[in-house]
TIGU-492571 format. One record per residue (C-alpha): residue in one letter; residue number from 1; x, y, z. Coordinates in Angstrom, 2 decimals, m for minus. Each point is the difference from the previous one (the first is absolute). Layout:
<lumpas>
(lumpa "A", NUM, (X, Y, Z)) ...
</lumpas>
This chain:
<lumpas>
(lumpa "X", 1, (0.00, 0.00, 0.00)) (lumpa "X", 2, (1.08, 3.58, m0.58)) (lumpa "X", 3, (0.58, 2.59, 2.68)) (lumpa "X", 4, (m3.70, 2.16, m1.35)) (lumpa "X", 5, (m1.79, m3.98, m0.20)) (lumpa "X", 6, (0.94, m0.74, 3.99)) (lumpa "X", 7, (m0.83, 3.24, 1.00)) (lumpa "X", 8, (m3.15, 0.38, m1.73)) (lumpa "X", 9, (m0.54, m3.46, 1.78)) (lumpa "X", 10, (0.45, 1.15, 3.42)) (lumpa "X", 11, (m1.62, 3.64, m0.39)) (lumpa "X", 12, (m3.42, m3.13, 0.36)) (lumpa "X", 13, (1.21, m1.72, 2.95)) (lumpa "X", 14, (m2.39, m0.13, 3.25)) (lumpa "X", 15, (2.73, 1.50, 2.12)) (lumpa "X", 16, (m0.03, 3.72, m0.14)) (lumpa "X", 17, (3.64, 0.16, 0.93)) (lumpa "X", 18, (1.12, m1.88, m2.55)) (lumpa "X", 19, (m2.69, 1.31, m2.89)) (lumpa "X", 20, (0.87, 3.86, 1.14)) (lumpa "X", 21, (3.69, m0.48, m0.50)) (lumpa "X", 22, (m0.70, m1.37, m3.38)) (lumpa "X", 23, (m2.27, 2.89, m0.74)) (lumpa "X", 24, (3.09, 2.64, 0.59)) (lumpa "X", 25, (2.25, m2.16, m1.81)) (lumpa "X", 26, (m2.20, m0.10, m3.10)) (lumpa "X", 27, (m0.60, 3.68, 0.10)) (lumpa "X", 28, (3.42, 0.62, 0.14)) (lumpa "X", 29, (0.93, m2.40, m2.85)) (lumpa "X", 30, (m2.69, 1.54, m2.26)) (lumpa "X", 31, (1.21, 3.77, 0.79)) (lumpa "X", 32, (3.60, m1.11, m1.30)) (lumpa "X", 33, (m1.57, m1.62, m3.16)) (lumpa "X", 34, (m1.75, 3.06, m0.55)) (lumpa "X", 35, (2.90, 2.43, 0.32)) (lumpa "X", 36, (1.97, m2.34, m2.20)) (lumpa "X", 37, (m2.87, m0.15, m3.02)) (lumpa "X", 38, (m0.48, 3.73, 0.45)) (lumpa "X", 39, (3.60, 0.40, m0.40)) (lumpa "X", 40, (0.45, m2.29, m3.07)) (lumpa "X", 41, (m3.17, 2.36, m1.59)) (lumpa "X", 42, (1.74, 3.21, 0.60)) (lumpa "X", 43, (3.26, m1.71, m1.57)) (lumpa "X", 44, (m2.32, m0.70, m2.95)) (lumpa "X", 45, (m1.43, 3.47, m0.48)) (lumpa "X", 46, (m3.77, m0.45, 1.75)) (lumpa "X", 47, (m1.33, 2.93, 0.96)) (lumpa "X", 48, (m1.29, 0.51, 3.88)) (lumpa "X", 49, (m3.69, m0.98, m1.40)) (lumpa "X", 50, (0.67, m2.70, m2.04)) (lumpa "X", 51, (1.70, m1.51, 3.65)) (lumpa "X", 52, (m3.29, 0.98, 1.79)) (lumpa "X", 53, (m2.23, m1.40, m2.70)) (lumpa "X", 54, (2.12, m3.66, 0.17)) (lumpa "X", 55, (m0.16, 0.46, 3.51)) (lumpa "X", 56, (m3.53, 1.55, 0.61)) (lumpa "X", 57, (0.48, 2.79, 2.04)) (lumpa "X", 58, (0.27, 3.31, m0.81)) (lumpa "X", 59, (3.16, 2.16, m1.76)) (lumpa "X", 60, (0.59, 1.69, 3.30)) (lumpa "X", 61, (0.23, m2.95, 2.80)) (lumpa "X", 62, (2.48, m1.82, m2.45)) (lumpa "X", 63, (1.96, 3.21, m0.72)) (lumpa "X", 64, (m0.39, 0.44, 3.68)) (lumpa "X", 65, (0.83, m3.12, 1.32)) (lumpa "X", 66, (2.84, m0.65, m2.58)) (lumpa "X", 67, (1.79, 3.02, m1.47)) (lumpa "X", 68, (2.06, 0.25, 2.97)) (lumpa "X", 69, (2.27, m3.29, m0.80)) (lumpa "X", 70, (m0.30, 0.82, m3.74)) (lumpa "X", 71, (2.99, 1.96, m1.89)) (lumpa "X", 72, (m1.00, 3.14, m1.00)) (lumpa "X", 73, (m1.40, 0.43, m3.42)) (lumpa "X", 74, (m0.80, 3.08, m2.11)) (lumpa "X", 75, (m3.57, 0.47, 0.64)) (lumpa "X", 76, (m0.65, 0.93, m3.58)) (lumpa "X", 77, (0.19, m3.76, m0.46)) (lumpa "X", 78, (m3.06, m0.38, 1.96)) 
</lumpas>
């Protein structure tokens, strides 16, 4: 089993403890997979709404929540 597969396993388990801890974990794996495919669609010219169209949210959150650990950019490229 992979790391997301055990985790997503015991994020069901009857024992809070244990299903909590796996709840954080997850989170925290899926923010780093979204930093790194937000990263790789800057790299390959997206635009802040074409991110927050993939990703359903709006152009500000993701330019909010992601344009700090992004290089800076010429915003005419937007």
């Amino acid at each position: 089993m992979t790391e997301a597969t055990d985790l997503a396993a015991a994020a069901g388990s009857a024992d809070p403890r244990v299903g909590l801890r796996a709840v954080v974990a997850l989170r925290r794996l899926l923010e780093g997979l979204e930093h790194l495919q937000v990263a790789n669609a800057r790299r390959n010219g997206w635009s802040w709404q074409e991110i927050a169209d993939a990703l359903g949210v709006t152009r500000q959150g993701v330019h909010k929540k992601h344009a700090h650990l992004m290089p800076a950019r010429d915003p005419r490229e937007d």
